[in-house]
C-alpha positions in Angstrom: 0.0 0.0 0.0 3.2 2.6 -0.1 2.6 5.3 1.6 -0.8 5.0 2.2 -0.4 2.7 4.4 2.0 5.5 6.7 0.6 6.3 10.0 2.5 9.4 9.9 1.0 10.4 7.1 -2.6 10.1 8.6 -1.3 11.9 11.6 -0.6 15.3 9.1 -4.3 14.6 7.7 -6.5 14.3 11.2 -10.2 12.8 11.0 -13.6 14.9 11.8 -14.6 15.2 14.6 -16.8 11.3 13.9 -14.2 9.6 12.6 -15.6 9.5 9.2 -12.0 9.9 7.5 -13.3 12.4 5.3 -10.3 14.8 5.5 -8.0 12.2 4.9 -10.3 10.8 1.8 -9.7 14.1 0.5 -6.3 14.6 1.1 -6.0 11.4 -1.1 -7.8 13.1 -4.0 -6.5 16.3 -3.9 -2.6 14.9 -3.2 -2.6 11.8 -5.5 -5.7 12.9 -8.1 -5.7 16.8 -8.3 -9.2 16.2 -7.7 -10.3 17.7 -4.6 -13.9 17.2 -3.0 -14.3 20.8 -2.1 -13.1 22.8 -5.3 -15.8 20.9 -6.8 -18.2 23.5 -8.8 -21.9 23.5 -7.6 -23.8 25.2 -5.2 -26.9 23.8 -2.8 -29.0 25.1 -0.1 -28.6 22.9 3.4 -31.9 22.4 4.4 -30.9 21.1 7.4 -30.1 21.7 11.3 -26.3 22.0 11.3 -26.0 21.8 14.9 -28.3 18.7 14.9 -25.3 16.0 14.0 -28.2 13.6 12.8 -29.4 15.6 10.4 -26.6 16.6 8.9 -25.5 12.4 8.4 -28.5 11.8 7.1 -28.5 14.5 4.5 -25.2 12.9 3.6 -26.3 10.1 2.6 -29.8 10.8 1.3 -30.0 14.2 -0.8 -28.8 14.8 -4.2 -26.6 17.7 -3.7 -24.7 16.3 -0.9 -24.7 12.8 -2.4 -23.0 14.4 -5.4 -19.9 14.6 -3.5 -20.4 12.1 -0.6 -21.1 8.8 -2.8 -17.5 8.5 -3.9 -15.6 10.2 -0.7 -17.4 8.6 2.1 -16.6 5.1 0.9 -13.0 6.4 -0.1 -12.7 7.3 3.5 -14.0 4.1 4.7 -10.5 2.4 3.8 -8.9 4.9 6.2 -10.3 3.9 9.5 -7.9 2.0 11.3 -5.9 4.9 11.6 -5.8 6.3 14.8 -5.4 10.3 15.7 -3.0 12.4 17.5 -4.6 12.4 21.1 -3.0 14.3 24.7 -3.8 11.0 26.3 -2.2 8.4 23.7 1.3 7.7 24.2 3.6 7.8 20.5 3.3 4.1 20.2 -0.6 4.3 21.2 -1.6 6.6 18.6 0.7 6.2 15.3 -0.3 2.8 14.4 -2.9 0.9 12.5 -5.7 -0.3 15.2 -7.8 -2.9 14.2 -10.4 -1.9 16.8 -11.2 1.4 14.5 -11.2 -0.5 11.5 -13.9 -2.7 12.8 -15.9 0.3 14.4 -15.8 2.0 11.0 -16.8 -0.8 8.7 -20.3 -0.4 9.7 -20.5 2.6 8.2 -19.7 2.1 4.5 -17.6 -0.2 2.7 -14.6 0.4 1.0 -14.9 2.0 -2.8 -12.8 3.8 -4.8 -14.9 6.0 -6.9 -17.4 2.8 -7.3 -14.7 0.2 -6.9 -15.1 -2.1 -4.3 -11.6 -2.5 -2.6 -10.7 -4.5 0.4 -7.9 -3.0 2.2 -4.7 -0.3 1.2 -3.1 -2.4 -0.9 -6.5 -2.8 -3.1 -6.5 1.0 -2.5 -3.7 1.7 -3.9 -3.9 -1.0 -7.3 -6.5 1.1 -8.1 -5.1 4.4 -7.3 -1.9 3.7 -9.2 -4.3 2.5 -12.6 -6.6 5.9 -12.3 -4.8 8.1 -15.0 -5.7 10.9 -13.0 -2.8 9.7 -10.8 -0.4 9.9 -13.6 -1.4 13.2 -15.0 -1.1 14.8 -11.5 2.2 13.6 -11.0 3.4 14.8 -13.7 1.5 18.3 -13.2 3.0 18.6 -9.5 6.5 17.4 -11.0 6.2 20.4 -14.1 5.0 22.6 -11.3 8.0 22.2 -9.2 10.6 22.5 -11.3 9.0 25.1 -13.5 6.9 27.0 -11.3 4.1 27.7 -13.4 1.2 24.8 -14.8 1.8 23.4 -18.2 -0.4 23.8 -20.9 -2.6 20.7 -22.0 0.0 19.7 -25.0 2.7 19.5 -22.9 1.0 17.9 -19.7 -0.2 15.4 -22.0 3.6 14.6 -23.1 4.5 14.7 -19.6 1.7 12.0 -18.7 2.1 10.1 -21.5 6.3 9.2 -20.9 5.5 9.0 -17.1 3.3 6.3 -18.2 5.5 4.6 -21.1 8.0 5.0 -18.7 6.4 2.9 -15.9 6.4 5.6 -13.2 3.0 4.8 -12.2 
């Protein structure tokens, strides 16, 4: 699973305040993908009590708008919850580790998907991360980024995803 599989990593992306791994879900997307959940383009009214915690999870997972976004990341960030956070009361070795304790808590609530793919652990995760050629094309944008400091236009990030590729560095 590479570095998905990095506590540490987890640790930089925390969870919500539920455990739902939706921060971490989207730091996938936005880090690996350059697809992030929230620059998404759409707008919605929340018809909802925001302070009323049921509400708001069922909304989740039962109106269009909200389903528009949550039907890919909340089973994305179902993959991510053995991972414990940073706590005051966990010692280091307590809280940077897998715990298999989470993991079973949080399968009740969805299973695994990536974007629709059923997965069943990291290393499924990140097969299918790895084949998405969003992966590939935002390697090579982040890579033209770096060393150019400025984003390349479509011809040329489409020869820079194309010899990453033929290259086998995805």
């Amino acid at each position: 699973a590479g570095v998905l599989s990095s506590s540490v990593l987890w640790l930089r992306y925390a969870p919500d305040e539920l455990q739902r791994n939706r921060v971490r879900a989207n730091a996938l997307a936005t880090t690996l993908l350059c697809a992030d959940f929230l620059a998404r383009e759409g707008s919605f009214e929340f018809n909802v009590d925001v302070d009323a915690l049921t509400d708001v999870e069922d909304a989740v997972a039962s109106q269009g708008e909200c389903l528009a976004c949550h039907a890919a990341l909340d089973p994305l960030a179902s993959f991510f919850g053995g991972f414990t956070w940073k706590s005051e009361i966990l010692d280091r070795e307590r809280y940077v580790r897998w715990s298999d304790h989470l993991a079973d808590k949080a399968a009740g609530v969805q299973r695994p998907a990536y974007y629709g793919v059923p997965a069943d652990d990291l290393s499924g995760l990140g097969q299918l991360v790895a084949a998405d050629p969003r992966f590939a094309r935002c390697g090579a944008e982040r890579f033209y980024r770096g060393v150019v400091g400025a984003a390349p236009d479509p011809a040329t990030l489409g020869t820079l995803t194309e010899g990453w590729v033929a290259d086998g560095m995805v």
